[in-house]
KEKOL-162296 format. One record per atom (N, C-alpha, C): residue in one letter; chain; atom name; y, z negated, x negated. Coordinates in Angstrom, 1 decimal, padded with zeros to 4 digits. Layout:
<keba res="A" chain="A" atom="CA" y="Y" z="Z" x="X"/>
...
This chain:
<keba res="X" chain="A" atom="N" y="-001.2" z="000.0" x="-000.8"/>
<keba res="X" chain="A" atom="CA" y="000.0" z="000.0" x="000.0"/>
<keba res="X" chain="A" atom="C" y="001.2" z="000.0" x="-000.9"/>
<keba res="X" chain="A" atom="N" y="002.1" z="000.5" x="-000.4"/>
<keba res="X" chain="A" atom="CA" y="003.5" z="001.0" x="-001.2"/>
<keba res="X" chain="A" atom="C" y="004.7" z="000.2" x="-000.4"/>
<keba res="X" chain="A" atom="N" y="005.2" z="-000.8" x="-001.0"/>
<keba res="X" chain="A" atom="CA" y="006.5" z="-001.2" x="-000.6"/>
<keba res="X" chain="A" atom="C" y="007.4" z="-000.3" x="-000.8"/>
<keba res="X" chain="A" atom="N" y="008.8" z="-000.1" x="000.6"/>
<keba res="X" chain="A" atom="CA" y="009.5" z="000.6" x="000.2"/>
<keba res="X" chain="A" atom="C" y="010.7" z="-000.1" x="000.2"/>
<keba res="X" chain="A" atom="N" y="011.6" z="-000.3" x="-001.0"/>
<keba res="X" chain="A" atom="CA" y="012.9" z="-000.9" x="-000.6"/>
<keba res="X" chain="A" atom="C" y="014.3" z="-000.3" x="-000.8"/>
<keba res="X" chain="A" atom="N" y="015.0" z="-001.0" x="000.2"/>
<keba res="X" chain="A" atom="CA" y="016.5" z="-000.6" x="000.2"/>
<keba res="X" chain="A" atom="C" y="017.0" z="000.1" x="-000.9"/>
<keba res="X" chain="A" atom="N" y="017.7" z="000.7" x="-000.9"/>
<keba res="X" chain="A" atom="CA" y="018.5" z="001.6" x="-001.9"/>
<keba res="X" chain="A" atom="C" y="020.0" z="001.2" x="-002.4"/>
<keba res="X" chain="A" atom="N" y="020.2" z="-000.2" x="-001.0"/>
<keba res="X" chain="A" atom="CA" y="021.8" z="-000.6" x="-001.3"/>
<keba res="X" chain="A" atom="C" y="021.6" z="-001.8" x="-000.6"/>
<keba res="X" chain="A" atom="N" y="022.9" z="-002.2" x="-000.7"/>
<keba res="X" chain="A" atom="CA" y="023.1" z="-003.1" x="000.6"/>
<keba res="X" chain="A" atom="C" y="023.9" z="-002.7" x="001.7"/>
<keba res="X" chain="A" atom="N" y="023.5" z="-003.2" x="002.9"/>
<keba res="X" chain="A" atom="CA" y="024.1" z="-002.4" x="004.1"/>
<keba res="X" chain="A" atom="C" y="023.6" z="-003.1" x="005.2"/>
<keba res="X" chain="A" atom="N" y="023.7" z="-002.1" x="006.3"/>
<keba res="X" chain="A" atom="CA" y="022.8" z="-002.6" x="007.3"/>
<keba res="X" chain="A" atom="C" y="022.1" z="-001.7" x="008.1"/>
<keba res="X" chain="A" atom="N" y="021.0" z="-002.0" x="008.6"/>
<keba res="X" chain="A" atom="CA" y="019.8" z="-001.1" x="009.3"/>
<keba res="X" chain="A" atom="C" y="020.4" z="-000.5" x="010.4"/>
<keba res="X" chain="A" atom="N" y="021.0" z="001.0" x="010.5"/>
<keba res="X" chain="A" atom="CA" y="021.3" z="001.8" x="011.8"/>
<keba res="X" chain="A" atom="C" y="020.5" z="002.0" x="012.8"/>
<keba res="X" chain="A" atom="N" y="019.9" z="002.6" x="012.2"/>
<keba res="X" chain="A" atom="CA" y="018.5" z="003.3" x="013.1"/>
<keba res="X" chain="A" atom="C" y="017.0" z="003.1" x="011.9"/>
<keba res="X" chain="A" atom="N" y="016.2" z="002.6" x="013.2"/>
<keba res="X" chain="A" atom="CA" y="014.8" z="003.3" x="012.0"/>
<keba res="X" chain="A" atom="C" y="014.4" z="004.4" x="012.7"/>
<keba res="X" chain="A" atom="N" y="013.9" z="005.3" x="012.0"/>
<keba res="X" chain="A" atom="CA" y="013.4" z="006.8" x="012.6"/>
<keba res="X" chain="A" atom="C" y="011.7" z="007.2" x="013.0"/>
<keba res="X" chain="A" atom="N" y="011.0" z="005.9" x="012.7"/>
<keba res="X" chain="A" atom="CA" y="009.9" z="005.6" x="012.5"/>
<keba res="X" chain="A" atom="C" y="009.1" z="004.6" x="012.9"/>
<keba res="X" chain="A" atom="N" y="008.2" z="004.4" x="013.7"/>
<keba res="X" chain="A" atom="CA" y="007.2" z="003.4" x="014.1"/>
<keba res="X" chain="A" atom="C" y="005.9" z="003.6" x="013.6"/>
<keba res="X" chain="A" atom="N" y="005.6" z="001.6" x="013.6"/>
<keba res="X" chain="A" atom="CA" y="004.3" z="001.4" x="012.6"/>
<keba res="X" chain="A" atom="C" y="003.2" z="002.6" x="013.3"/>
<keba res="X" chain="A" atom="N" y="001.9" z="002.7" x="012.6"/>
<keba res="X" chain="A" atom="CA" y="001.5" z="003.4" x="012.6"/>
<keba res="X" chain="A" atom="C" y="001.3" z="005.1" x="012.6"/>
<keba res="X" chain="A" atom="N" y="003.0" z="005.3" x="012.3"/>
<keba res="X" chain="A" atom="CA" y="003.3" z="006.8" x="012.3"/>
<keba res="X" chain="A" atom="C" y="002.8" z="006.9" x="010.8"/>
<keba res="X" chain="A" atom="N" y="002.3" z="008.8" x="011.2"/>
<keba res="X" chain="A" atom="CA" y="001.9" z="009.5" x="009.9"/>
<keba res="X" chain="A" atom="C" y="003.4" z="010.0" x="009.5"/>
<keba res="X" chain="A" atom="N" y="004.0" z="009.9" x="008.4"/>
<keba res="X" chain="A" atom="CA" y="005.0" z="010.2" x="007.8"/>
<keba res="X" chain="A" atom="C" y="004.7" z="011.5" x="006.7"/>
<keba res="X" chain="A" atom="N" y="005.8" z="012.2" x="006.1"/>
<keba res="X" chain="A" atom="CA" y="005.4" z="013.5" x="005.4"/>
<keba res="X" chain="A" atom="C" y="006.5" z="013.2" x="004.0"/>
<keba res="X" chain="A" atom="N" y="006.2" z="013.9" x="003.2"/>
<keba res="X" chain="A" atom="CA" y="007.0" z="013.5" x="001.8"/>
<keba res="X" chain="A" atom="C" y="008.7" z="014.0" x="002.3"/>
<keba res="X" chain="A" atom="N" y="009.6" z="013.3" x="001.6"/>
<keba res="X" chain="A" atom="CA" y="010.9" z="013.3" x="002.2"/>
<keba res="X" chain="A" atom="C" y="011.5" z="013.5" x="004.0"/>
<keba res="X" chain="A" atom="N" y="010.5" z="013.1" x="004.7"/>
<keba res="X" chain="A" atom="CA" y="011.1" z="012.9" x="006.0"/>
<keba res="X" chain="A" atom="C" y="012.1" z="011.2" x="006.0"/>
<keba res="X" chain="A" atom="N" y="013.0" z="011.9" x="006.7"/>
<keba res="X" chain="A" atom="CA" y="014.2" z="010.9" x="007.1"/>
<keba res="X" chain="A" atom="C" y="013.1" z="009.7" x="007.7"/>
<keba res="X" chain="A" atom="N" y="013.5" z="008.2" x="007.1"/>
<keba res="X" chain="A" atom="CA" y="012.9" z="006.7" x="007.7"/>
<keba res="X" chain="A" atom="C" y="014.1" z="006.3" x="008.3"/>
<keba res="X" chain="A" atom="N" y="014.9" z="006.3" x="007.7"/>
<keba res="X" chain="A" atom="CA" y="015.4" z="005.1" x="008.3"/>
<keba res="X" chain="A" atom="C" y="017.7" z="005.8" x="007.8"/>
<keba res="X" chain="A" atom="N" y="018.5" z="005.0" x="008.5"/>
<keba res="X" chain="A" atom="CA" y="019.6" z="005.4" x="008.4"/>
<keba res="X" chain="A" atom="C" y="020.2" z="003.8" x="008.1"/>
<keba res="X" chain="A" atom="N" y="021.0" z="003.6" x="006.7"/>
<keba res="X" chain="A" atom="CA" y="021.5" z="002.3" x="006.5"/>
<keba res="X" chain="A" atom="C" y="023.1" z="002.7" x="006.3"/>
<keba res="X" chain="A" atom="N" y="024.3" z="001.6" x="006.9"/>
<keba res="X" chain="A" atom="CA" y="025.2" z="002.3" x="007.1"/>
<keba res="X" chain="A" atom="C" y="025.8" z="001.0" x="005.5"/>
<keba res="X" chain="A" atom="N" y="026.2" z="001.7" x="004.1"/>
<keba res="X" chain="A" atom="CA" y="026.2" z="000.3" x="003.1"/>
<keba res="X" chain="A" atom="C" y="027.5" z="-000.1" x="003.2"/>
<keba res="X" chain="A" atom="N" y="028.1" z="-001.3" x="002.5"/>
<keba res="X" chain="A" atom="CA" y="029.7" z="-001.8" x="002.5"/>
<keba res="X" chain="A" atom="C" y="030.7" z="-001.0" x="002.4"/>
<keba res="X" chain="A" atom="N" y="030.4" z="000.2" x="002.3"/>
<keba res="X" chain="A" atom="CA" y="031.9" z="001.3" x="002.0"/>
<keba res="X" chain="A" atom="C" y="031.7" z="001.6" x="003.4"/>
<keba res="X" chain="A" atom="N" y="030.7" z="002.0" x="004.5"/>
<keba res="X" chain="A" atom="CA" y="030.9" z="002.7" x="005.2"/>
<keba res="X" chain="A" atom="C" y="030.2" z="004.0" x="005.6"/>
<keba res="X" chain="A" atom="N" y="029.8" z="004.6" x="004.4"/>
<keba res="X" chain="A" atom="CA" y="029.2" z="005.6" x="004.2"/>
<keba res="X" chain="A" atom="C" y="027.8" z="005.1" x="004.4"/>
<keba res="X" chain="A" atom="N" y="027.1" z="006.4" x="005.5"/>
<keba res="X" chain="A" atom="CA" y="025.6" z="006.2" x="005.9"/>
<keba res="X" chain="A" atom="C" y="024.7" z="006.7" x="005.0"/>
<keba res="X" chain="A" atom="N" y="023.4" z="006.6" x="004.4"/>
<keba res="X" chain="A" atom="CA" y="022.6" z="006.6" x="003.3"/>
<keba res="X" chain="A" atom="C" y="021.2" z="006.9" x="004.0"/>
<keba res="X" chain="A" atom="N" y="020.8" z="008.4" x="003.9"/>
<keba res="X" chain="A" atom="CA" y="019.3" z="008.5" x="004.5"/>
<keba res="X" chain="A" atom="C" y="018.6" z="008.0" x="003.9"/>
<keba res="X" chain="A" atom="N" y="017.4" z="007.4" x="004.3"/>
<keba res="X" chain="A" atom="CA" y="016.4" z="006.6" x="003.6"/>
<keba res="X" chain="A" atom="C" y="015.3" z="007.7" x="003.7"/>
<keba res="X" chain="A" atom="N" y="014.8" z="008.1" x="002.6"/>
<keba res="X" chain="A" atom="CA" y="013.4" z="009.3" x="002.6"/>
<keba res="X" chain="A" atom="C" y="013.0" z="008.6" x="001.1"/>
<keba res="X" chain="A" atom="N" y="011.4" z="008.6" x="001.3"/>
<keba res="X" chain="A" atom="CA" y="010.6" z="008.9" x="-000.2"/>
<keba res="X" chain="A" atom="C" y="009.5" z="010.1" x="-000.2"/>
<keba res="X" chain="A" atom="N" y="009.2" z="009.9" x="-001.4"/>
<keba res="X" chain="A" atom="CA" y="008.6" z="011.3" x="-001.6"/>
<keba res="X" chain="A" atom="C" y="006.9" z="011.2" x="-001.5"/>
<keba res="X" chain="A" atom="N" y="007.1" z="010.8" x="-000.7"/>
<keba res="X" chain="A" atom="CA" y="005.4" z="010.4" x="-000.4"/>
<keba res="X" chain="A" atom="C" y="004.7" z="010.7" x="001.0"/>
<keba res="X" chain="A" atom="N" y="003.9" z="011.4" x="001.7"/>
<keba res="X" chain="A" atom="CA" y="003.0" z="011.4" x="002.1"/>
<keba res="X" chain="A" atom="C" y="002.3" z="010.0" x="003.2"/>
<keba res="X" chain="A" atom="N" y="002.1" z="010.0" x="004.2"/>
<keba res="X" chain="A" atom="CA" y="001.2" z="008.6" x="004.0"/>
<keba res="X" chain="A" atom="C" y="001.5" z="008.1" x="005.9"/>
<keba res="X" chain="A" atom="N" y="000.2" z="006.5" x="005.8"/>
<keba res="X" chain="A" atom="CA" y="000.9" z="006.0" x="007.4"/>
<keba res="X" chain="A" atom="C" y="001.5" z="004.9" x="007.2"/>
<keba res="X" chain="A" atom="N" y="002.4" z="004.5" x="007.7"/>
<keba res="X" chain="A" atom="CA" y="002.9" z="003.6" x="007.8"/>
<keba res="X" chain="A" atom="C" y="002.5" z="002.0" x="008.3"/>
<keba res="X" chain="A" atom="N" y="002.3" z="001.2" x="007.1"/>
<keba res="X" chain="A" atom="CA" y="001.4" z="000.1" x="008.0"/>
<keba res="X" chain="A" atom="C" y="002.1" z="-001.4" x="008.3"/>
<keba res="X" chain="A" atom="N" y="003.4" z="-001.3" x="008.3"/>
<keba res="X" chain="A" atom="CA" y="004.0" z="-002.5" x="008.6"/>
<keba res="X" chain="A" atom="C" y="005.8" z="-001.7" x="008.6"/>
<keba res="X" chain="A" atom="N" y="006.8" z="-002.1" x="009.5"/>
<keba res="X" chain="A" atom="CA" y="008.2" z="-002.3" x="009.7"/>
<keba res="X" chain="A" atom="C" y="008.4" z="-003.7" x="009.1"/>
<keba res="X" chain="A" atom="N" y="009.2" z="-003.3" x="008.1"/>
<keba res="X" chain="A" atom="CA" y="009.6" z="-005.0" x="007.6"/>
<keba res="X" chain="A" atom="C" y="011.1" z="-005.6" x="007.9"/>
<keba res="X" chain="A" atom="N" y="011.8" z="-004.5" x="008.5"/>
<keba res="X" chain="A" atom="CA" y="013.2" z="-004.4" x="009.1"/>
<keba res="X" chain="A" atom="C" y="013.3" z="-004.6" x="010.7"/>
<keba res="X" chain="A" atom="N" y="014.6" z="-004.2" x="011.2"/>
<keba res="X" chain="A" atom="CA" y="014.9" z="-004.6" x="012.5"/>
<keba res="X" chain="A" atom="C" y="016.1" z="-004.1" x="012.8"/>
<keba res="X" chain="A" atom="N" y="016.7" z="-003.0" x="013.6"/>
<keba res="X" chain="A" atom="CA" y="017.9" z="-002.7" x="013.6"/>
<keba res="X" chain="A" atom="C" y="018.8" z="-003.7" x="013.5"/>
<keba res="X" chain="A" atom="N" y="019.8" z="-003.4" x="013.2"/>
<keba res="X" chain="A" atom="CA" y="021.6" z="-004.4" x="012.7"/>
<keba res="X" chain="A" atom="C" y="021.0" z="-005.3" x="012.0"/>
<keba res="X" chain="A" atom="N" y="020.1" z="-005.5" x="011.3"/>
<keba res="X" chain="A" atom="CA" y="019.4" z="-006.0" x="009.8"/>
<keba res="X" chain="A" atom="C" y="020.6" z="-005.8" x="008.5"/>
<keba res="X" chain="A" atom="N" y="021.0" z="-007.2" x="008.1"/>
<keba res="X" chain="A" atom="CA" y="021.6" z="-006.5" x="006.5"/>
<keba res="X" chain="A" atom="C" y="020.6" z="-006.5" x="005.9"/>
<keba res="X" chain="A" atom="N" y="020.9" z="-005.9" x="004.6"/>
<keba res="X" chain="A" atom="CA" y="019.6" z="-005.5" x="003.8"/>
<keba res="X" chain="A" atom="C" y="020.5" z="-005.0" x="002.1"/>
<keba res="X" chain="A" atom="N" y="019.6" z="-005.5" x="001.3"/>
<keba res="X" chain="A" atom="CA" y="019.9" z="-005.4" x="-000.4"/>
<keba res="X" chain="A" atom="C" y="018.6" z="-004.7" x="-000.6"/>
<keba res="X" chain="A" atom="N" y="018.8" z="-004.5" x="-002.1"/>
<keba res="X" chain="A" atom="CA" y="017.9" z="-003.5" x="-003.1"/>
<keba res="X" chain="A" atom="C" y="016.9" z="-004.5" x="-002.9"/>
<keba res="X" chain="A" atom="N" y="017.3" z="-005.5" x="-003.0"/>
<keba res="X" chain="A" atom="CA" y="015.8" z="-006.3" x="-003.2"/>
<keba res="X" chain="A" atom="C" y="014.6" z="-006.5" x="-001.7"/>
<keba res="X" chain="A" atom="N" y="015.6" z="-005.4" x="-000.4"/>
<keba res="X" chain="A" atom="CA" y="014.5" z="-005.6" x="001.1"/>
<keba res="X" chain="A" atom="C" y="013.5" z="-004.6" x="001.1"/>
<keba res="X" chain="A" atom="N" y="012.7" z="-005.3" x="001.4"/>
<keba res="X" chain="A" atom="CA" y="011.2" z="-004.0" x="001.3"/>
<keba res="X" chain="A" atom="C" y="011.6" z="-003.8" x="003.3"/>
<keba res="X" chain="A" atom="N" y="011.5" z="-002.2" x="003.3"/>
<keba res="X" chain="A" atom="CA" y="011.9" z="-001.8" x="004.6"/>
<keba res="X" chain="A" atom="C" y="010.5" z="-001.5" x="005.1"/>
<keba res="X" chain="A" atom="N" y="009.8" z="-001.0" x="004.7"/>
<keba res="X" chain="A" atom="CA" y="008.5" z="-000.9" x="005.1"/>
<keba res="X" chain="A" atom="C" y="007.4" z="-000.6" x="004.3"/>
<keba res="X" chain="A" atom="N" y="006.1" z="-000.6" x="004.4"/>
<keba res="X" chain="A" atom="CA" y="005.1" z="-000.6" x="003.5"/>
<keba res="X" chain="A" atom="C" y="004.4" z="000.8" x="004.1"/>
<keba res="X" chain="A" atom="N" y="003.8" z="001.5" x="003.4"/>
<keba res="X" chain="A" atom="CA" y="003.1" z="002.9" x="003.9"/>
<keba res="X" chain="A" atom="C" y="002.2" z="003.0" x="002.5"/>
<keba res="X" chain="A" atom="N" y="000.5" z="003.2" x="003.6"/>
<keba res="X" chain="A" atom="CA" y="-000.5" z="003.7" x="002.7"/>
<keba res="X" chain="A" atom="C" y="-000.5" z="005.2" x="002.6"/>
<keba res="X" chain="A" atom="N" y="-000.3" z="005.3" x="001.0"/>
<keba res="X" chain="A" atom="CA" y="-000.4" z="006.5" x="000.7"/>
<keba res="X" chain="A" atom="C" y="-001.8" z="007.2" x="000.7"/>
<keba res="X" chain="A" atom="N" y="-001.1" z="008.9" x="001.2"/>
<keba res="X" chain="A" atom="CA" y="-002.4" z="009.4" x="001.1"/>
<keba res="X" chain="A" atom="C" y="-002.2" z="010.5" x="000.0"/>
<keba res="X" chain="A" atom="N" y="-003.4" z="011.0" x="-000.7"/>
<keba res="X" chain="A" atom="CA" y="-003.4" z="011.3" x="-001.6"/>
<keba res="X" chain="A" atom="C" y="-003.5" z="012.8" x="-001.7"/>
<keba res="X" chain="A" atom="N" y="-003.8" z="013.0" x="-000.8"/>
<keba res="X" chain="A" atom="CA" y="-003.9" z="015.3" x="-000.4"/>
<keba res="X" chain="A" atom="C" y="-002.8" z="015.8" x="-001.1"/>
<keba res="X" chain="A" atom="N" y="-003.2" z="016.6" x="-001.8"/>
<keba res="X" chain="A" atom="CA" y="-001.8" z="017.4" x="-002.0"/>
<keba res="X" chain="A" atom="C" y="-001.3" z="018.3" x="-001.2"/>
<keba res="X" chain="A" atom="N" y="000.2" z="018.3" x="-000.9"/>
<keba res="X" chain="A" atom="CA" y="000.4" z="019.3" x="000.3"/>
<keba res="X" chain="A" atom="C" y="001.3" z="020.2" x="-000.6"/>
<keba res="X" chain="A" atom="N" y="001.9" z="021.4" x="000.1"/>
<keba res="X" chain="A" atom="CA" y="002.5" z="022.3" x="-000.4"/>
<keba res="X" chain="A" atom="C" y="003.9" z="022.5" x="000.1"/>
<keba res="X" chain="A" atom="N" y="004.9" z="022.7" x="-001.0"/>
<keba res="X" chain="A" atom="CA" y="006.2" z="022.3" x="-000.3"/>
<keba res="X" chain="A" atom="C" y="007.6" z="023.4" x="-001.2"/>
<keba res="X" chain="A" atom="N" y="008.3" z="023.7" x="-001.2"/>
<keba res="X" chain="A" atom="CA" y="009.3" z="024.4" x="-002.3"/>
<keba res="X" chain="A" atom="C" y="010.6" z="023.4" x="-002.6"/>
């Protein structure tokens, strides 16, 4: 399982995603709006299902919040 965490601090907009969704490498998770104002997509580059939400909309949140956990899957897919 892969922790995924914040990229700033901010706070949780929207999450784009519910537990048990199959997710795809750079699909949009989550939307954090940080202290400037400016909103920050949350995407990794990974593949996988998602096995726990560790957030909550209007959540603040630092580098150090794991937003959610996703078991990677290992297929290679094909992408440009």
């Amino acid at each position: 399982m892969q922790p995924i965490y914040s990229p700033c601090y901010g706070k949780v907009e929207n999450i784009l995603v519910n537990k048990s969704s199959y997710i795809y490498a750079w699909e949009k998770l989550f939307l954090i709006r940080d202290k400037n104002g400016s909103v920050n997509e949350i995407r990794v580059g990974m593949s996988g299902v998602i096995t726990s939400l560790e957030v909550k909309e209007n959540q603040d949140v630092t580098p150090n919040t794991v937003l959610v956990k996703i078991q990677e899957d290992l297929f290679a897919t094909g992408s440009d």
